[in-house]
TIMI-2910 file (N, C-alpha, C, CB; in pm, 1 decimal, decimal comma, always signed):
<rs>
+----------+----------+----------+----------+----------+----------+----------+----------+----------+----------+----------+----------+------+
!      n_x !      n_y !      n_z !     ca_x !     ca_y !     ca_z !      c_x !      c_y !      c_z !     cb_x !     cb_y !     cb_z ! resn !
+----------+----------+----------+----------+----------+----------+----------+----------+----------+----------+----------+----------+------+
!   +304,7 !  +5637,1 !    -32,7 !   +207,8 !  +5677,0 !   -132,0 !   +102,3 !  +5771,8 !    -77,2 !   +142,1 !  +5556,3 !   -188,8 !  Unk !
!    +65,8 !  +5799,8 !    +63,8 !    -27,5 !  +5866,8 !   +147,1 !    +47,3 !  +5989,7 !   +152,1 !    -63,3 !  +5799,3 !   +287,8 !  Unk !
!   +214,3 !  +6032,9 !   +151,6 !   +274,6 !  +6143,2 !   +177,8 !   +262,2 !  +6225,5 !    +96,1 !   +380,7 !  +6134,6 !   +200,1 !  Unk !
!   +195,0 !  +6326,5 !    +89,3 !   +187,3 !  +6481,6 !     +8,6 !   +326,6 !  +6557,3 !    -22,5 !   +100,1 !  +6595,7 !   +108,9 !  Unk !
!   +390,2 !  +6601,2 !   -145,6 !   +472,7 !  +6648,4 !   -163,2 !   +558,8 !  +6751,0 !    -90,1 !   +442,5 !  +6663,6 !   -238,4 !  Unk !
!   +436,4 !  +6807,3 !    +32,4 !   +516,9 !  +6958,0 !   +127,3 !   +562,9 !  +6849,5 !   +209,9 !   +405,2 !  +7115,7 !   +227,9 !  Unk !
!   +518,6 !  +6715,9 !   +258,2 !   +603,1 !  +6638,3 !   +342,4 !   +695,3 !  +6534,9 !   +328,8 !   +544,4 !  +6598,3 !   +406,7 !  Unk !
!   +698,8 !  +6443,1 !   +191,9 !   +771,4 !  +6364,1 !   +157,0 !   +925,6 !  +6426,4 !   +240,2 !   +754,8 !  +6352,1 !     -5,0 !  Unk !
!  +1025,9 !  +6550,5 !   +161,0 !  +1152,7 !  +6567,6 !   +209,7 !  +1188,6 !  +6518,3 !   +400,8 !  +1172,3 !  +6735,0 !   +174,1 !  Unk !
!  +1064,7 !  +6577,9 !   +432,9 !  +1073,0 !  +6563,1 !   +611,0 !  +1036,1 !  +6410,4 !   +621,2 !   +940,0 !  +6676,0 !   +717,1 !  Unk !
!   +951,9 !  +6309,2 !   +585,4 !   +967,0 !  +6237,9 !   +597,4 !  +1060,6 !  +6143,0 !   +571,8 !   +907,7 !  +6239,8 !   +587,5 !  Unk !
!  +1101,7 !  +6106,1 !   +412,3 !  +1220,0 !  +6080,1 !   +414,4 !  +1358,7 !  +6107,8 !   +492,5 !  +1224,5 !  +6102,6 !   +333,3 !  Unk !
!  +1381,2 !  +6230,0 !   +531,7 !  +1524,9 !  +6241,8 !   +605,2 !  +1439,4 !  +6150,5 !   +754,9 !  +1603,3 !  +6459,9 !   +636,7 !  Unk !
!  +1351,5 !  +6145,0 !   +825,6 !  +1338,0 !  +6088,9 !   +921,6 !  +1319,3 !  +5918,8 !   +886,4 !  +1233,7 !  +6162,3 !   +987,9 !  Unk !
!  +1298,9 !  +5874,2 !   +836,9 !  +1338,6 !  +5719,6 !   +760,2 !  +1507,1 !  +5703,7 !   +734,6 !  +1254,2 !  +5709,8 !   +582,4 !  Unk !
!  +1590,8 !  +5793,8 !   +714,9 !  +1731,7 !  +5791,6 !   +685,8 !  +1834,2 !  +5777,7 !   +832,3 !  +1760,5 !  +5935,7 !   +600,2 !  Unk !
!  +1760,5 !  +5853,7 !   +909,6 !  +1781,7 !  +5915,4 !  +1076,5 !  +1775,2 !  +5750,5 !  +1132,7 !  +1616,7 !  +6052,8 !  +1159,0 !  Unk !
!  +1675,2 !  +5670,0 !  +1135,6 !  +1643,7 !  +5571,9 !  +1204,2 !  +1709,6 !  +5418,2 !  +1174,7 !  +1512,0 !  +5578,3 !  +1193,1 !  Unk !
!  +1746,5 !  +5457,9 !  +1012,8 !  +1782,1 !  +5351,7 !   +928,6 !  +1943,6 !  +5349,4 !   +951,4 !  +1730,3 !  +5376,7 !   +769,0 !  Unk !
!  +1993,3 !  +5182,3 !   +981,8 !  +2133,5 !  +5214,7 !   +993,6 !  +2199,8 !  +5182,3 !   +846,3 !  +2202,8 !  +5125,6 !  +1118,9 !  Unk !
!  +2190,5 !  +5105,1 !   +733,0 !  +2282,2 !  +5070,6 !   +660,2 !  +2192,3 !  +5104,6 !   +554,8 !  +2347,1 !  +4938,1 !   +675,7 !  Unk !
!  +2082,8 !  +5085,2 !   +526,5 !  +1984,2 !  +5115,0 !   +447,2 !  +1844,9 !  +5076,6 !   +469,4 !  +2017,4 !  +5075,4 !   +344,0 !  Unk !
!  +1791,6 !  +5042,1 !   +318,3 !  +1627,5 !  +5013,7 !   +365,0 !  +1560,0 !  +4941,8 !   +206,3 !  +1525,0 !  +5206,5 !   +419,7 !  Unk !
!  +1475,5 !  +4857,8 !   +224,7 !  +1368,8 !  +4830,5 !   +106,7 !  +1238,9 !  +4921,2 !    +81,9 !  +1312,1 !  +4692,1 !   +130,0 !  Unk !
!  +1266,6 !  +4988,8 !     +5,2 !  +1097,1 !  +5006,7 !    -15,3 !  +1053,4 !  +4921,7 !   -159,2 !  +1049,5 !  +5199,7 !    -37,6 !  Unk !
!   +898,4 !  +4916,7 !   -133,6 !   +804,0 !  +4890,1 !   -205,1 !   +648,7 !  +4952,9 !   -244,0 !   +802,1 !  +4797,7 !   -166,0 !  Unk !
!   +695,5 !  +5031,4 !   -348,3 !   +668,9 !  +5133,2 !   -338,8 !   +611,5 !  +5181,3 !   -506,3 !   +786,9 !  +5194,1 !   -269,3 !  Unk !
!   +524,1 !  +5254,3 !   -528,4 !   +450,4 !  +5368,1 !   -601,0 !   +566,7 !  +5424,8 !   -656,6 !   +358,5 !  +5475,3 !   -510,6 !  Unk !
!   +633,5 !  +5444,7 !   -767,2 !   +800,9 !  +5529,1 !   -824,6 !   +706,6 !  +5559,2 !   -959,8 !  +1003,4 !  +5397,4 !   -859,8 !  Unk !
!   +741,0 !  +5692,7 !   -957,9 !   +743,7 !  +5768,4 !  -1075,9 !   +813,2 !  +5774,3 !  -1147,5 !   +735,2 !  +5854,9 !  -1073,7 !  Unk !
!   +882,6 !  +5724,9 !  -1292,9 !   +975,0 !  +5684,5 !  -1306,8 !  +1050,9 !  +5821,7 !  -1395,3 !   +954,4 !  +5545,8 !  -1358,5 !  Unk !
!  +1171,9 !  +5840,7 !  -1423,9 !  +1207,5 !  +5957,0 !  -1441,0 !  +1135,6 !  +5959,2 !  -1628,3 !  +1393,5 !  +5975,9 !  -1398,8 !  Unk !
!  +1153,1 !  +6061,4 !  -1600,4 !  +1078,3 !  +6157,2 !  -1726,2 !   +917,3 !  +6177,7 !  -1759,4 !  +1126,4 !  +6097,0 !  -1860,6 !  Unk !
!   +891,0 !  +6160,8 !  -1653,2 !   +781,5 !  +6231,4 !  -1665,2 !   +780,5 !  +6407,0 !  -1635,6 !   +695,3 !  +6157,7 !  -1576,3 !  Unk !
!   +866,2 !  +6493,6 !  -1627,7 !   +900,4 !  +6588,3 !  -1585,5 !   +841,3 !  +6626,6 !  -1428,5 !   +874,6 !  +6667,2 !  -1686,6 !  Unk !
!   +824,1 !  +6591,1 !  -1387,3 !   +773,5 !  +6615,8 !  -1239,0 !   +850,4 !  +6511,3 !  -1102,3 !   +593,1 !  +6579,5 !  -1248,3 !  Unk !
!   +835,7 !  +6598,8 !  -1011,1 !   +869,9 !  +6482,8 !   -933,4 !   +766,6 !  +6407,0 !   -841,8 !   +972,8 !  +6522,9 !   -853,8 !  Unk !
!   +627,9 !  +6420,5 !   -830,9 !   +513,7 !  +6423,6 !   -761,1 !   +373,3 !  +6405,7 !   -839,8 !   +518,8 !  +6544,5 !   -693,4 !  Unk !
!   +325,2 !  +6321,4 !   -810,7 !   +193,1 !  +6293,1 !   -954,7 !    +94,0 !  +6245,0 !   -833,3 !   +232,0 !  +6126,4 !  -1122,8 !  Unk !
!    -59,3 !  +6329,9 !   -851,0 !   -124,0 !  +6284,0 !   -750,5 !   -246,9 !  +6171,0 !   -836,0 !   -183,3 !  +6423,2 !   -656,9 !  Unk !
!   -274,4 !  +6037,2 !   -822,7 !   -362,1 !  +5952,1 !   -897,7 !   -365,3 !  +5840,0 !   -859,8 !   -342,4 !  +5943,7 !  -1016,6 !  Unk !
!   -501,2 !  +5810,1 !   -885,8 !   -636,4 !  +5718,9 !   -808,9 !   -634,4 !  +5695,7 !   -630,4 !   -629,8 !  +5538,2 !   -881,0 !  Unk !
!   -593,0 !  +5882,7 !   -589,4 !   -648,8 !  +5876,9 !   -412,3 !   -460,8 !  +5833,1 !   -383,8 !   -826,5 !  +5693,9 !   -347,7 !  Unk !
!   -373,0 !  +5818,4 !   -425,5 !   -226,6 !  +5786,5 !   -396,8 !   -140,3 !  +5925,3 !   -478,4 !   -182,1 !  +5609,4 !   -470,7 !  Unk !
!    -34,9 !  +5913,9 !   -368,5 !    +51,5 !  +6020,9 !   -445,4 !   +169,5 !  +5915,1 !   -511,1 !   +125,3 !  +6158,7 !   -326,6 !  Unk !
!   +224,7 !  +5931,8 !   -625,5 !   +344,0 !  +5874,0 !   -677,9 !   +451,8 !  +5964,0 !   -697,1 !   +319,5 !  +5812,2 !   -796,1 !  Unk !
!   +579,4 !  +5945,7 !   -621,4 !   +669,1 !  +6050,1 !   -603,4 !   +789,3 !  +5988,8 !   -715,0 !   +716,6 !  +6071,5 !   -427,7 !  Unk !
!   +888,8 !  +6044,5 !   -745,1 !  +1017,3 !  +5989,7 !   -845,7 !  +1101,4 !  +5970,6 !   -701,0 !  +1102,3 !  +6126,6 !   -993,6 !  Unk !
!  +1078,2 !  +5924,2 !   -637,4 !  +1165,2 !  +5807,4 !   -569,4 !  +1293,8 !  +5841,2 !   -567,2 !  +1159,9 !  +5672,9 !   -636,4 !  Unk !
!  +1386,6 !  +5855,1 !   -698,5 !  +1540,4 !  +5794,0 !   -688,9 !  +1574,0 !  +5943,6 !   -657,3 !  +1629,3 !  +5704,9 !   -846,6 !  Unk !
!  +1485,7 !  +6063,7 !   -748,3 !  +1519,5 !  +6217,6 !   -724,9 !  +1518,2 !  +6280,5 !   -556,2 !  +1396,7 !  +6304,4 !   -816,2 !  Unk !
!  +1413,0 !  +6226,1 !   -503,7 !  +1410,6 !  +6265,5 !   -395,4 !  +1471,8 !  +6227,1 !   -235,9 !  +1315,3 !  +6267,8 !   -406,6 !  Unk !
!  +1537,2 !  +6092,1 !   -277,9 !  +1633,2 !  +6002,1 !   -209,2 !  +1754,0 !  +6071,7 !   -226,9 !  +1641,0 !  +5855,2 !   -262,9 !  Unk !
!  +1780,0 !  +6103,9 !   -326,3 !  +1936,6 !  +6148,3 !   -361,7 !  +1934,2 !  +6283,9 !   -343,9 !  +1994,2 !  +6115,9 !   -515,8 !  Unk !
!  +1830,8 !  +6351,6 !   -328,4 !  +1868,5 !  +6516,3 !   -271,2 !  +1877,7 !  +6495,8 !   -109,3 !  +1722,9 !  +6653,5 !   -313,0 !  Unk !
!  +1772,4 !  +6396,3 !    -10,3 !  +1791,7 !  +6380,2 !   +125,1 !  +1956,0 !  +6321,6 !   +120,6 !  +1667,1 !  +6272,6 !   +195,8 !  Unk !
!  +1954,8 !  +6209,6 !    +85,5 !  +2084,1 !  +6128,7 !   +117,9 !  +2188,6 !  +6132,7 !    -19,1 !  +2037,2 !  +5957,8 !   +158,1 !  Unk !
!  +2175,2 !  +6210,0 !    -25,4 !  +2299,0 !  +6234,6 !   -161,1 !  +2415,5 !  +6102,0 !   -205,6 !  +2417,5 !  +6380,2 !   -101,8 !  Unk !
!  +2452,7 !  +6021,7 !    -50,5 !  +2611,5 !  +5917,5 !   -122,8 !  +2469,8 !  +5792,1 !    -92,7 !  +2849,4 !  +5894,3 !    +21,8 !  Unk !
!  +2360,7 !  +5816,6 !    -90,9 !  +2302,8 !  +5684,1 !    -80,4 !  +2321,8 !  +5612,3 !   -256,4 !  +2119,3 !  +5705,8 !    -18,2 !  Unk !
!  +2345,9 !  +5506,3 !   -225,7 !  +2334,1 !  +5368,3 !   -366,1 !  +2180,8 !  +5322,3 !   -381,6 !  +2435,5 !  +5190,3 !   -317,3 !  Unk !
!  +2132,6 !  +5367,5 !   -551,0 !  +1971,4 !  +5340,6 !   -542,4 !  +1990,4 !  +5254,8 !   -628,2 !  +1851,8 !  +5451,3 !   -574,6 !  Unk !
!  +1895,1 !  +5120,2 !   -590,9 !  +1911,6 !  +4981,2 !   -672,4 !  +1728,6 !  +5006,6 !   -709,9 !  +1977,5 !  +4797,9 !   -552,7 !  Unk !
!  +1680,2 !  +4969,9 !   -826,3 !  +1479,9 !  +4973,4 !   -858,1 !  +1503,4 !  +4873,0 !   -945,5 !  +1373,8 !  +5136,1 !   -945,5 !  Unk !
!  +1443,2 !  +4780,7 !   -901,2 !  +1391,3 !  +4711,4 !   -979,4 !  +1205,1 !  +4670,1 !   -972,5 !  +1484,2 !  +4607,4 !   -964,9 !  Unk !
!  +1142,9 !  +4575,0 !  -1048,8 !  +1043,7 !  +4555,5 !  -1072,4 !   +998,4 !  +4446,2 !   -999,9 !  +1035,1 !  +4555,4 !  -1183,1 !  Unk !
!   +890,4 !  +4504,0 !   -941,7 !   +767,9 !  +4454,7 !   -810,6 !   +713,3 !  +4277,6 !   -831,1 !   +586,6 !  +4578,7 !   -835,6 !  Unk !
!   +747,8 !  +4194,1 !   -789,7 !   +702,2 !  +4086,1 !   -802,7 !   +508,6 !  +4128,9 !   -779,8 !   +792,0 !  +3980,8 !   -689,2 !  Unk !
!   +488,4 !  +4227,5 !   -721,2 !   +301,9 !  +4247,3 !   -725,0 !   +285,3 !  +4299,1 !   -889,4 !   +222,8 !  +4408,7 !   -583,9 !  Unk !
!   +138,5 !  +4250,0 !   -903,6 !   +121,3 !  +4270,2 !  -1016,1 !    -29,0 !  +4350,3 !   -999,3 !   +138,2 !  +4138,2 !  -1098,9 !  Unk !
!    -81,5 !  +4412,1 !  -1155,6 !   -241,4 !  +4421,9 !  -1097,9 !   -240,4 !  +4606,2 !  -1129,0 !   -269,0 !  +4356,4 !   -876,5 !  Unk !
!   -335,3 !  +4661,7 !  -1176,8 !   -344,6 !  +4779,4 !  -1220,5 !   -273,8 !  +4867,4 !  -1237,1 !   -399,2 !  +4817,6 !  -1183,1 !  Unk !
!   -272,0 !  +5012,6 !  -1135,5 !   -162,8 !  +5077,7 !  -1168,7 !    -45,4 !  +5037,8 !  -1088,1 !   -187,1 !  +5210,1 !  -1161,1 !  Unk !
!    -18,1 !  +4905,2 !  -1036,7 !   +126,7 !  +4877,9 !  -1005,4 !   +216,8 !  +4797,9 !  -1102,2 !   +130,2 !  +4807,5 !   -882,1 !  Unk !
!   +154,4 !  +4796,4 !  -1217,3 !   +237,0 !  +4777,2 !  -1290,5 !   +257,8 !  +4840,6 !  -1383,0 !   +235,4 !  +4696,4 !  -1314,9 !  Unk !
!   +242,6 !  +5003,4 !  -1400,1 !   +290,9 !  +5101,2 !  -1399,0 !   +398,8 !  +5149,1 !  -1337,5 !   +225,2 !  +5147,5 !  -1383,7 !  Unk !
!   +338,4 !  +5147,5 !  -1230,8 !   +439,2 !  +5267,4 !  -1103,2 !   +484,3 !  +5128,8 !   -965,8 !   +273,0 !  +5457,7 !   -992,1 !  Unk !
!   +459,8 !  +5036,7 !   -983,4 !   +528,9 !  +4953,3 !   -847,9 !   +644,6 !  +4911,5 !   -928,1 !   +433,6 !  +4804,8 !   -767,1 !  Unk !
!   +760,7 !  +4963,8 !   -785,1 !   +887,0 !  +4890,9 !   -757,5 !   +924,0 !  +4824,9 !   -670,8 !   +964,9 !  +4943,1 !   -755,7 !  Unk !
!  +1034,2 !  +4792,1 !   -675,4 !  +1120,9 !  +4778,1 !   -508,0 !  +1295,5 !  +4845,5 !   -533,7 !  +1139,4 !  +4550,3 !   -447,3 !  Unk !
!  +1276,2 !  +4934,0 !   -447,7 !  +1385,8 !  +4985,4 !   -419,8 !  +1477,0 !  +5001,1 !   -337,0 !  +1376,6 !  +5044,2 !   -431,5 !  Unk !
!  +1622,7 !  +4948,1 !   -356,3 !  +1674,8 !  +4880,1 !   -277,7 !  +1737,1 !  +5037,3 !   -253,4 !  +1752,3 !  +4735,3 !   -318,7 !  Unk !
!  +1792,3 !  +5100,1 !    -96,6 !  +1862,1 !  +5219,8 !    -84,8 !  +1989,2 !  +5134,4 !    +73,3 !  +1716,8 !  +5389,6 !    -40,1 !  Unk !
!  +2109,4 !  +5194,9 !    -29,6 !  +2223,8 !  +5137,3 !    +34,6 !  +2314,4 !  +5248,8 !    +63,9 !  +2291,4 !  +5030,0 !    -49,5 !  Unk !
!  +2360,8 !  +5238,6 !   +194,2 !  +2484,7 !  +5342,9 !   +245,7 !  +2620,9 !  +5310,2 !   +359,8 !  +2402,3 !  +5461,5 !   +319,6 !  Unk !
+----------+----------+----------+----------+----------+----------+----------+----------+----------+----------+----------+----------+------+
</rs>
């Protein structure tokens, strides 16, 4: 949620690099249709998640479901996203 849009791609492929089978996040997801992939709000960036996973890791498997945290804007924009390869 701290990663700025010129760095998300570089960060992500270096989370993919380190990761052997996959990974959980929990996480800030923009959910699709908002037309953007990057929304900057309240001091956090919220990225679309599944768009930008699947251009780094293209055969990755994206599982999102909904954040057992509850509480302002995470229940908006909190997931957990399961990424499998």
């Amino acid at each position: 949620m701290f990663v700025p849009p010129k760095r998300i791609n570089k960060v992500l492929s270096e989370i993919f690099r380190v990761a052997r089978r996959g990974l959980v996040l929990n996480e800030y997801h923009l959910h699709e249709g908002w037309g953007q992939q990057s929304y900057f709000k309240g001091g956090r960036w919220i990225h679309d998640l599944f768009s930008l996973i699947k251009k780094v890791k293209p055969d990755a498997k994206i599982y999102i479901h909904t954040s057992a945290f509850t509480g302002g804007e995470w229940d908006t924009f909190g997931r957990l996203i399961e990424v499998r390869w």
